[in-house]
C-alpha positions as CSV (number, residue, x, y, z in Angstrom):
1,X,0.0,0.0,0.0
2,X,1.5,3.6,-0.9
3,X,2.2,5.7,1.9
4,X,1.7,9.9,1.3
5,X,4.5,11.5,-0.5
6,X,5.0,8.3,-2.9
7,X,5.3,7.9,-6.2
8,X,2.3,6.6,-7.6
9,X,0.9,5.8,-11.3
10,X,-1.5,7.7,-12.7
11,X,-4.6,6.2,-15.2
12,X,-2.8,7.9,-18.4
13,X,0.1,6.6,-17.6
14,X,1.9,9.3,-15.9
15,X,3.2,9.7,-11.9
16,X,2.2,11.9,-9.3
17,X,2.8,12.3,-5.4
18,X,0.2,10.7,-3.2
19,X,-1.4,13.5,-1.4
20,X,-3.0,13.1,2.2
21,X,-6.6,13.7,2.4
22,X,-6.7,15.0,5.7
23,X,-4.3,16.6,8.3
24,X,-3.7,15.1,11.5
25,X,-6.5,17.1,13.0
26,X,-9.3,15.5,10.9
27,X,-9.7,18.7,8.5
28,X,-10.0,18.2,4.5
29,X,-7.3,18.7,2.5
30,X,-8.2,19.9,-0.7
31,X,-8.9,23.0,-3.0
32,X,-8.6,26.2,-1.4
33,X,-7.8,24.1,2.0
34,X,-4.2,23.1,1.6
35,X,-1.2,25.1,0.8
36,X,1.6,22.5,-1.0
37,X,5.3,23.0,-0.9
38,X,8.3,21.5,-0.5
39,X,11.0,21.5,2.6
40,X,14.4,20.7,2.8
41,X,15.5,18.5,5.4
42,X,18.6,17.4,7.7
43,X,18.0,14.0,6.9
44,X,19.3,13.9,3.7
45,X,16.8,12.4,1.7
46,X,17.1,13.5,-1.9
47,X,14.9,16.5,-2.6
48,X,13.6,16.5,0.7
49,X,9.9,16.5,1.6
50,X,6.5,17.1,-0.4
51,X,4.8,19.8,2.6
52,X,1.0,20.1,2.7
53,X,-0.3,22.6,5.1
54,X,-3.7,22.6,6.2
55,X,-5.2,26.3,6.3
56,X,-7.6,25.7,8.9
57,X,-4.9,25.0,11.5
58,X,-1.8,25.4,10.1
59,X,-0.9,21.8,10.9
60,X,1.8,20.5,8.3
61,X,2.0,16.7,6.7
62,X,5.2,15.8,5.4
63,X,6.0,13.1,2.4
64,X,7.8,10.9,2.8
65,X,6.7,11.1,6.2
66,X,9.6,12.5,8.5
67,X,11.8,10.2,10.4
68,X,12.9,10.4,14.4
69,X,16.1,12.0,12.6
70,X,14.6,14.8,10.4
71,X,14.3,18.1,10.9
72,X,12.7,20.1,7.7
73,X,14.8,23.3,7.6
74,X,13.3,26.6,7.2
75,X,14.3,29.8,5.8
76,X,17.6,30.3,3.3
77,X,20.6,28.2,3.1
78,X,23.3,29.1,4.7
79,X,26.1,31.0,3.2
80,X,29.7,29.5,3.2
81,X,32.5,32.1,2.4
């Protein structure tokens, strides 16, 4: 069974990124509800995480789902001189 943030086929053919349906509070994710991104993460994993961010409570779900050692990093990258 495919977990959120997987790859999944399409019907035509095609892949896309298994969305949740809901956030962890119960509320629908779906037009006008959700607010999708993407967040870079300390655990390495290649091209980080697939965000969805419910806009009733702000509550985030992460795919692949985060791990005990990630930590999605937010704002800019760090500068090295």
């Amino acid at each position: 069974m495919a977990d959120v943030g997987d790859l999944v086929p399409t019907t035509d053919d095609k892949w896309m990124t298994l969305a949740p349906q809901h956030c962890p509070n119960g509320h629908q994710l779906d037009g006008g509800k959700v607010l999708v991104g993407h967040a870079p993460c300390s655990c390495g994993i290649r091209g980080g995480h697939t965000s969805w961010r419910c806009q009733v409570c702000d509550t985030p779900v992460y795919g692949p789902p985060l791990s005990a050692g990630c930590r999605p990093l937010a704002g800019p990258a760090a500068v090295r001189t």
